[in-house]
SERO-4910 file (N, C-alpha, C, O; in steps of 0.05 Angstrom, whole numbers):
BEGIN
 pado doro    nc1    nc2    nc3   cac1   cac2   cac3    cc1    cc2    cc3    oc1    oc2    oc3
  Unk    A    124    176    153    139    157    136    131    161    107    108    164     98
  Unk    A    150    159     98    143    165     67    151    134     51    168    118     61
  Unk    A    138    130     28    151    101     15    153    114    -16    132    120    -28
  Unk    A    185    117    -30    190    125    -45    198    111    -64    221    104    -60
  Unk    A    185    101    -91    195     84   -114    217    107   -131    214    131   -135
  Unk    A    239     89   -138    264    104   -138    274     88   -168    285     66   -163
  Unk    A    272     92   -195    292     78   -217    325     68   -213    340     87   -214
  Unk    A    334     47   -209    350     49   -191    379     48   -217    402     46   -210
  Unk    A    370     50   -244    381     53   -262    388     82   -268    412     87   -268
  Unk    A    369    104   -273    373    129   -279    357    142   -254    352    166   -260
  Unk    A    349    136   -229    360    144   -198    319    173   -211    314    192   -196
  Unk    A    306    170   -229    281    182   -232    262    170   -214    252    148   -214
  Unk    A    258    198   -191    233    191   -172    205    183   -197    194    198   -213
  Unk    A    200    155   -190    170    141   -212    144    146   -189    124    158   -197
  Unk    A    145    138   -165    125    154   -146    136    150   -115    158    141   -108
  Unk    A    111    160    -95    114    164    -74     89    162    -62     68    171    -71
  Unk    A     91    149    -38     68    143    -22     69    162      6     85    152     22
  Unk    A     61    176     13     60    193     44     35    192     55     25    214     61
  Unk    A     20    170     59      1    171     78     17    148    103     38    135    100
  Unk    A     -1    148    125      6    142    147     17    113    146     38    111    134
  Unk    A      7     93    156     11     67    154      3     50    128    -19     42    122
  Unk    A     24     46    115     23     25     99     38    -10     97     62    -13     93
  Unk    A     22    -30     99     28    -48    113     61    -75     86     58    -89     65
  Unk    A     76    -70     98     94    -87     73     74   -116     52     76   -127     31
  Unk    A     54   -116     77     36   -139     62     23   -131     39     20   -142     17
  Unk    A     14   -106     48     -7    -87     22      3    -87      3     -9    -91    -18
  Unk    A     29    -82      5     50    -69    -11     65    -87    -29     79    -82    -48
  Unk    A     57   -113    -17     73   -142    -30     93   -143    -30    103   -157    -48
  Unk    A    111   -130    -12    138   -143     -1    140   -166     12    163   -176     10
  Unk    A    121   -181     28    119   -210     32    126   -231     13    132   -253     21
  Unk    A    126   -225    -15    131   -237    -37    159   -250    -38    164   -274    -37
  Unk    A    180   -224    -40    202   -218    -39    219   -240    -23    208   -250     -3
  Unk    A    240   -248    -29    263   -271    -17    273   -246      2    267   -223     -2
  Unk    A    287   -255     24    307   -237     42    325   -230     14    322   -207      8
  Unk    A    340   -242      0    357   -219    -14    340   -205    -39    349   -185    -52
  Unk    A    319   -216    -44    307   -186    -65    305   -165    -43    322   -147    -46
  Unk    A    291   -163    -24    289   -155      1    317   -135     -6    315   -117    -23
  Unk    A    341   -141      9    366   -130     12    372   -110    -15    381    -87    -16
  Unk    A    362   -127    -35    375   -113    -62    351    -91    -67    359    -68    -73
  Unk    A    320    -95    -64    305    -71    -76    296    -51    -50    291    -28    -58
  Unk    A    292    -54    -24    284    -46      2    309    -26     14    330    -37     10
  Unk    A    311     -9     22    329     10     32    312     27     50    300     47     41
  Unk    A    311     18     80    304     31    100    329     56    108    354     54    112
  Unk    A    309     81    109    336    113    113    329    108    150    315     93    162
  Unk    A    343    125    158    343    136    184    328    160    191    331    169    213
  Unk    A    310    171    175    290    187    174    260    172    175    238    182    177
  Unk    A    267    145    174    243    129    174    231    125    149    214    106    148
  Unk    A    236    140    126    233    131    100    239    109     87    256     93     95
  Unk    A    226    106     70    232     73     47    236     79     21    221     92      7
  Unk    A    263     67     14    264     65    -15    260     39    -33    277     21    -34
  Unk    A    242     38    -45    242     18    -57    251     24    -91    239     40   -105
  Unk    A    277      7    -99    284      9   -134    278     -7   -143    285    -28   -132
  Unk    A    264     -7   -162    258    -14   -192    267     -4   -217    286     11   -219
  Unk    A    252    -13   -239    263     -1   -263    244     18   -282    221      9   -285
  Unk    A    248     32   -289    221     58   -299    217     42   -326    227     19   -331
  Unk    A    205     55   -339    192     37   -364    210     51   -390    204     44   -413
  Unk    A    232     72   -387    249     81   -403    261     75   -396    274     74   -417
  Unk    A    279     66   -377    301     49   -372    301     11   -381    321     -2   -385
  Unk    A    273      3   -383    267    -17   -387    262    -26   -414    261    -50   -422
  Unk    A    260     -4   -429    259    -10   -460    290     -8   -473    299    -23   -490
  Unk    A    304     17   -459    332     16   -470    344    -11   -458    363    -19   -471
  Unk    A    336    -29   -434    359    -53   -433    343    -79   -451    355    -99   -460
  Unk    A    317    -76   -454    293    -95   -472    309    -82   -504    299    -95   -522
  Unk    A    323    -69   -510    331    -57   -534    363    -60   -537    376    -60   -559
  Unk    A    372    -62   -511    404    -67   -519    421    -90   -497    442    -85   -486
  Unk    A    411   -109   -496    411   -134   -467    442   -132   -458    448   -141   -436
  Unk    A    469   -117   -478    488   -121   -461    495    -98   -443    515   -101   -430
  Unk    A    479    -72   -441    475    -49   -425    468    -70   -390    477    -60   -369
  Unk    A    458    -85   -389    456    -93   -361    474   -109   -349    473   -115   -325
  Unk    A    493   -116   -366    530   -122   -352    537    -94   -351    561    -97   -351
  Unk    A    533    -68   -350    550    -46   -341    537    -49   -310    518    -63   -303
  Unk    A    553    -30   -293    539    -19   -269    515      1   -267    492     -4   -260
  Unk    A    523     22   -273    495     43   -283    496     35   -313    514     48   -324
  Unk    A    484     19   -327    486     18   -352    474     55   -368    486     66   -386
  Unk    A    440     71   -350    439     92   -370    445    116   -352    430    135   -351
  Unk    A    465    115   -341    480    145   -334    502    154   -343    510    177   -336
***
């Protein structure tokens, strides 16, 4: 199983975890409401995990232009 942090703005692999068991608690997905859950969590059928966030260049262009996050992909 792999756990892959994914920009879910400009879609840039930020990292990746491939060791064996890593527990959602470790990981602080316990935190998470069922729909942050739905919206940042994406279980594949390969047994992989995607988890999106926002990279820290995608985060300064919407901290730099606040109506870029009413688009859909606002930086693609």
């Amino acid at each position: 199983m792999a756990l892959k942090y994914v920009c879910r703005h400009c879609q840039t692999v930020i990292g990746e975890i491939r060791q064996g068991e890593v527990s959602e608690f470790q990981l602080g997905f316990h935190f998470l409401t069922p729909e942050e859950r739905r919206d940042i969590i994406s279980y594949n059928p390969n047994g992989d995990v995607t988890v999106k966030v926002v990279c820290d260049y995608c985060k300064e262009a919407l901290d730099a232009n606040p109506e870029l996050s009413l688009l859909a992909n606002p930086l693609q």
